[in-house]
C-alpha beads as a LAMMPS data file, in Angstrom:
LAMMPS data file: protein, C-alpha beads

219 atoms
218 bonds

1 atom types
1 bond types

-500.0 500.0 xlo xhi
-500.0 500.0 ylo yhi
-500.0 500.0 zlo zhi

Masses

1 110.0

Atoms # bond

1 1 1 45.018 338.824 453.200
2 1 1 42.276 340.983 451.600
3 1 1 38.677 338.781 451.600
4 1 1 35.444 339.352 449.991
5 1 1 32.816 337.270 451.464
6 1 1 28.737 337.198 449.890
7 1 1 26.013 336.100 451.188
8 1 1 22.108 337.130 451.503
9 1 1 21.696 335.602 455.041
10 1 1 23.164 338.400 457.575
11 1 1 23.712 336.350 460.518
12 1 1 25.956 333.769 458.453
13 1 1 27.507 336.700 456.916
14 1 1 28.726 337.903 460.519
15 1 1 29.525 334.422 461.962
16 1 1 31.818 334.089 458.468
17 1 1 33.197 337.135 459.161
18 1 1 34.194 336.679 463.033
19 1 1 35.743 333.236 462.171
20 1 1 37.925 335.174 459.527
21 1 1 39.099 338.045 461.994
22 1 1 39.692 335.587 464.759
23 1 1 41.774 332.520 462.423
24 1 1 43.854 335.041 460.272
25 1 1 46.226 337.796 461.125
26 1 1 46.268 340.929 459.388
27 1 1 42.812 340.014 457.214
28 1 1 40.644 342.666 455.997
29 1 1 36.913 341.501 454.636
30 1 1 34.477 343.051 453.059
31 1 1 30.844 341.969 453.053
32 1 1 28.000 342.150 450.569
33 1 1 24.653 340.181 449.799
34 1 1 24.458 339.633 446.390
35 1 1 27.119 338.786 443.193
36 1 1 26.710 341.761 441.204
37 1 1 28.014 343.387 444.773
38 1 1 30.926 341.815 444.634
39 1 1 31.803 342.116 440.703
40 1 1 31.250 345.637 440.900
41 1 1 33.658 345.861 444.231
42 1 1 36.698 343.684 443.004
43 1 1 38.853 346.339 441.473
44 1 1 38.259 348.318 444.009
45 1 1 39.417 345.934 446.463
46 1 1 41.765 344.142 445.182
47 1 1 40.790 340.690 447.034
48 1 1 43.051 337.866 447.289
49 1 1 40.103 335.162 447.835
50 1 1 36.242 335.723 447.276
51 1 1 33.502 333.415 449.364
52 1 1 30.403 333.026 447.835
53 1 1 27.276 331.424 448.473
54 1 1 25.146 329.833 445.994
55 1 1 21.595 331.007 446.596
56 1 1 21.791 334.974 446.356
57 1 1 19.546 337.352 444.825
58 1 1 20.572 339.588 441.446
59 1 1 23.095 337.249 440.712
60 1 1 23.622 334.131 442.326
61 1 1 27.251 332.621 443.584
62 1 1 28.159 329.983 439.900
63 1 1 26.799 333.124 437.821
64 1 1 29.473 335.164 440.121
65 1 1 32.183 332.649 439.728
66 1 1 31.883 332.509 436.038
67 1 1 32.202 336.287 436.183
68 1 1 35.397 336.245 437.981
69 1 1 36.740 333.345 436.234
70 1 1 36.311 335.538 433.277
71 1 1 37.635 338.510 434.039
72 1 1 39.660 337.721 437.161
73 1 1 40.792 334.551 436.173
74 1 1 43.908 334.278 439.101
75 1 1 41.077 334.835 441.629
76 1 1 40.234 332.424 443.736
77 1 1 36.629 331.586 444.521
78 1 1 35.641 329.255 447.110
79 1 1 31.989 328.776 446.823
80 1 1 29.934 327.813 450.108
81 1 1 26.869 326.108 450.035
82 1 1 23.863 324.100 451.609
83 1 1 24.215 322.642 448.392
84 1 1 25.537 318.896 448.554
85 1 1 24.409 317.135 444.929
86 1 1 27.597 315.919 442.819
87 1 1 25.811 317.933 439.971
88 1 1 26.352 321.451 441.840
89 1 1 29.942 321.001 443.185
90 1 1 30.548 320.094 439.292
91 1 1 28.945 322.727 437.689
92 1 1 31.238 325.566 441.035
93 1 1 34.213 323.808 439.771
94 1 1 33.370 323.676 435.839
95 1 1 32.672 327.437 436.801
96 1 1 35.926 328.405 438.531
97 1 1 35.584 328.152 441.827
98 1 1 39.312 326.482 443.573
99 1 1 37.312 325.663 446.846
100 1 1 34.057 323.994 447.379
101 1 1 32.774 323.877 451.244
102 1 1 29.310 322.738 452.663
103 1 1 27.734 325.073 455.250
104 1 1 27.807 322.527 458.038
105 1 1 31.772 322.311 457.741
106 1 1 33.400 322.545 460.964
107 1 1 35.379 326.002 461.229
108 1 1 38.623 323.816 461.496
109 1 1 37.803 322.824 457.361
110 1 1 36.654 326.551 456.300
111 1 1 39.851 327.445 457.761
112 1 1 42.050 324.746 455.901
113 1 1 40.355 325.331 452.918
114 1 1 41.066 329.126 452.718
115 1 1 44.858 328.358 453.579
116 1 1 44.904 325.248 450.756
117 1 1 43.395 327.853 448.725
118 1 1 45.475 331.014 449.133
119 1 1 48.887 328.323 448.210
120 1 1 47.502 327.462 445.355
121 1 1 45.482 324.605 445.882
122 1 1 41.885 322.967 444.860
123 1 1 40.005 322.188 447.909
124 1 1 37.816 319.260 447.085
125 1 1 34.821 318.358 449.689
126 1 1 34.885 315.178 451.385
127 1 1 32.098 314.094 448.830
128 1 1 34.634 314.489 446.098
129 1 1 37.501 312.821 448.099
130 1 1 35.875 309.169 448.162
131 1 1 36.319 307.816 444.976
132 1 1 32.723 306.305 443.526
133 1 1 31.438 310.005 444.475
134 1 1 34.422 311.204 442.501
135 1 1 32.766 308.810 439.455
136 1 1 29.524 310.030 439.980
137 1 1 30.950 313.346 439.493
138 1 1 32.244 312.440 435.996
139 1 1 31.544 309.288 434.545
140 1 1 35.208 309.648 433.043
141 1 1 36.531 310.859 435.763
142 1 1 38.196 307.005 436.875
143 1 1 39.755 306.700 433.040
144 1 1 40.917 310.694 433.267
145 1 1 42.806 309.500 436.466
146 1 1 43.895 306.475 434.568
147 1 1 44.886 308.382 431.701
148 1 1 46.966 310.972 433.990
149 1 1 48.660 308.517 436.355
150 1 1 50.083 307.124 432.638
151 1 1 52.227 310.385 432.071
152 1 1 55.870 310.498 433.187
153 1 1 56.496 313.133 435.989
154 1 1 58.251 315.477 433.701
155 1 1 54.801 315.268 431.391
156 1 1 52.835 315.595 434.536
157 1 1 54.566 318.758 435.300
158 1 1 54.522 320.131 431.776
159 1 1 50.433 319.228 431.229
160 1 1 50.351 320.916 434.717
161 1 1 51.545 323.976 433.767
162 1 1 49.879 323.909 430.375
163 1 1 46.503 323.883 432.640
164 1 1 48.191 327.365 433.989
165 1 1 48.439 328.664 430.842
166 1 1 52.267 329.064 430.656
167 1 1 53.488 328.976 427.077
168 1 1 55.903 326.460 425.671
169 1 1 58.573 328.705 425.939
170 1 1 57.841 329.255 429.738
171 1 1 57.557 325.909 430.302
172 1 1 61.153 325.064 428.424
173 1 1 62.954 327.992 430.971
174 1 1 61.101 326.663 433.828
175 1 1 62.142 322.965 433.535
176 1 1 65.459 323.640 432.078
177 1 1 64.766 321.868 428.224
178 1 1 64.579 323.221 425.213
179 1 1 60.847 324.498 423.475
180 1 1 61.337 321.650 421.124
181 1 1 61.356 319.752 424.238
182 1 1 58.605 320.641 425.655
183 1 1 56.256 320.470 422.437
184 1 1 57.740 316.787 422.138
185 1 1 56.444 316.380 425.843
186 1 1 52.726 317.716 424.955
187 1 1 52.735 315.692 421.948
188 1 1 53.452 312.577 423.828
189 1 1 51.065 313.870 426.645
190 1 1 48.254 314.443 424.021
191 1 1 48.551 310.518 422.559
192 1 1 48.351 309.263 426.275
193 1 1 45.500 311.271 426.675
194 1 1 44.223 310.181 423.128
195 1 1 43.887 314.165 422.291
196 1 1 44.898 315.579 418.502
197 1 1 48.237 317.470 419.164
198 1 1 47.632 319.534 415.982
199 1 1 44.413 321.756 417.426
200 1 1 43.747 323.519 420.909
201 1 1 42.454 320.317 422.425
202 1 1 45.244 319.624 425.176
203 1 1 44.162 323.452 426.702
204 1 1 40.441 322.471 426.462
205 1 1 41.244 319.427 428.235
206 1 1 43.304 321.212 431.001
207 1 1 40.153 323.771 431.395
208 1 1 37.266 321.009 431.334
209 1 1 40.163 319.170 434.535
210 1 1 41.481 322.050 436.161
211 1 1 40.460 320.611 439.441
212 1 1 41.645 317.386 439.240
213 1 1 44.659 318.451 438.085
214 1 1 44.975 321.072 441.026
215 1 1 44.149 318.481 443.290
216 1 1 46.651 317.327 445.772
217 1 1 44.854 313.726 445.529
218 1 1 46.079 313.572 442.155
219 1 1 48.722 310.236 442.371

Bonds

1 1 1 2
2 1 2 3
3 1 3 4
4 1 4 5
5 1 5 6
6 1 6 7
7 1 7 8
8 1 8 9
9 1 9 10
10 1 10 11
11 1 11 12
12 1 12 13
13 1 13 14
14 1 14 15
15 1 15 16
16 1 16 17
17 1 17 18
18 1 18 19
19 1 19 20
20 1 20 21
21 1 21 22
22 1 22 23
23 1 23 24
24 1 24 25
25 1 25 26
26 1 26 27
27 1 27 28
28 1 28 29
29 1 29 30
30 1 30 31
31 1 31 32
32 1 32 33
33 1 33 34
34 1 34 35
35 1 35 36
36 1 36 37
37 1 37 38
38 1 38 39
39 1 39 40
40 1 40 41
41 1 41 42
42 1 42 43
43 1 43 44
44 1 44 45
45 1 45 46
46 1 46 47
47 1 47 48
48 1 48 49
49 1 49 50
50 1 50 51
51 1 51 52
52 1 52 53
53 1 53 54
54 1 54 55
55 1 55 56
56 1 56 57
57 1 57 58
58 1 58 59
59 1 59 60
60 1 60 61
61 1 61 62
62 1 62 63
63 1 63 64
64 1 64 65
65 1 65 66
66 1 66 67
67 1 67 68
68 1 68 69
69 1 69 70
70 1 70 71
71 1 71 72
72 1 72 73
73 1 73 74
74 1 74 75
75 1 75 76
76 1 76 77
77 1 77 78
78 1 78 79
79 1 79 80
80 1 80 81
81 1 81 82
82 1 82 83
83 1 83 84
84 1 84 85
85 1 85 86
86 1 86 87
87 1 87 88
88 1 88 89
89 1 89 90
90 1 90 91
91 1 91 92
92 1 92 93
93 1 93 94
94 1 94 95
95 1 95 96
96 1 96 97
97 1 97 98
98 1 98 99
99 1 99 100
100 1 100 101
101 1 101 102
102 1 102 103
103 1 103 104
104 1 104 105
105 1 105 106
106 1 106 107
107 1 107 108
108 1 108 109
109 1 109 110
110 1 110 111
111 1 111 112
112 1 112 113
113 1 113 114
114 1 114 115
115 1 115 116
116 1 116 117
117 1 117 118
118 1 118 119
119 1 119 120
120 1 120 121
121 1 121 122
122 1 122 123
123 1 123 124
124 1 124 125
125 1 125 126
126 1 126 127
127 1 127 128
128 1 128 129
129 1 129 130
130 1 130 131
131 1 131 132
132 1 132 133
133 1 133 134
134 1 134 135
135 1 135 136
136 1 136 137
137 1 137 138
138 1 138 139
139 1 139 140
140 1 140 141
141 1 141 142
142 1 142 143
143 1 143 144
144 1 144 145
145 1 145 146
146 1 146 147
147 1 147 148
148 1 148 149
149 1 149 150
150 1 150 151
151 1 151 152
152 1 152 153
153 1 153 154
154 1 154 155
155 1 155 156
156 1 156 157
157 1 157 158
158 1 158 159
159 1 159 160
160 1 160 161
161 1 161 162
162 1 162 163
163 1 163 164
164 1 164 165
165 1 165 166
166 1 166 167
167 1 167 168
168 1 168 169
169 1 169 170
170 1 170 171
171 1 171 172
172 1 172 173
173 1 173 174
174 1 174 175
175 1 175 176
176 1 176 177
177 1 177 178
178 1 178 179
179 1 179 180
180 1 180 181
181 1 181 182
182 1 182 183
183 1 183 184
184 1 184 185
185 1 185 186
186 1 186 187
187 1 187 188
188 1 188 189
189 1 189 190
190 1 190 191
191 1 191 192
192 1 192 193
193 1 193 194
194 1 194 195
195 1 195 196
196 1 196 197
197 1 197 198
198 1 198 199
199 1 199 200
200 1 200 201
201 1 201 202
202 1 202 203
203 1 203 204
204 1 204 205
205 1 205 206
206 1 206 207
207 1 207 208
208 1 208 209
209 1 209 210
210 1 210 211
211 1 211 212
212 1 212 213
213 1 213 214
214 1 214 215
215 1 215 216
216 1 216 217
217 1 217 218
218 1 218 219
């Protein structure tokens, strides 16, 4: 497992990196201070996950993320943070990031989050885990569960992989059903989600709820 990890404070930077070396075999980290760092180091690299911190000079951590969601968009960012307002782990998310962690997380959940991460999984704080923080987080975000937990499983899977960009095509060979299938499925999925089927809306909609959707809380 390759590892980038940012952030301006040195000491945390080392402590970060021992707990890395010493919870993982076979990692290899590299270690910078600032975002624009770490942009201009990725293709050199080559890292499987990136840790950032919020509060970094030149170009902060969600300005970083953004970046990498951009260009790097099968990245995965776990941003790390003093930070605990519902407004800044929705604006890391909104921004890319597949992880969110608070500074005074035990080692134990910086390690589970980095595995939940690197197997394809949204790590959600405990902050978003308890439902009326999850509302404060969206004010929709109890009639977007609603709306989800209304699909079928087969639409579940297809808006699922929608949200990973795979083509209706892709979709049809992955689930064994024709394409015609599968845009009868998003058509249905749109109405349940009271979307219009005929524009890009359902792919918006996946972008704007990546992380609920990547969420293993999702029921």
């Amino acid at each position: 497992m390759k590892v980038i990890l940012a952030d301006d404070h040195p000491i945390f930077r080392s402590g970060l990196k021992f707990l890395l070396e010493s919870s993982f075999d076979h990692v290899e980290i590299q270690a910078y201070e600032n975002g624009s760092q770490v942009v201009e180091n990725i293709p050199l690299f080559n890292p499987d996950i990136v840790l950032l911190d919020i509060d970094m000079p030149v170009l902060n951590g969600l300005e970083t993320c953004s970046i990498i969601q951009q260009q790097y968009p099968d990245l995965a960012v776990i941003i790390l943070s003093i930070h605990k307002t519902t407004d800044i782990i929705k604006l890391a998310f909104y921004n890319g990031a597949r992880g969110y962690l608070i500074k005074d997380n035990t080692s134990e959940e910086i390690v589970e989050c980095i595995n939940w991460v690197r197997e394809g999984k949204t790590y959600l704080p405990l902050v978003l885990r308890n439902q009326h923080d999850r509302r404060e987080i969206d004010p929709r975000m109890e009639l977007i569960t609603d709306e989800i937990n209304s699909l079928t499983p087969t639409e579940l899977k297809v808006l699922k992989l929608v949200s990973k960009k795979y083509s209706s095509k892709e979709i049809a060979n992955l689930l064994f059903v024709s394409p015609k299938s599968v845009e009868n499925y998003r058509s249905r999925i749109c109405k349940k989600l009271n979307l219009d089927a005929r524009n890009n809306s359902l792919i918006l909609w996946c972008m704007e709820n990546k992380f609920l959707l990547d969420s293993d809380q999702l029921k």
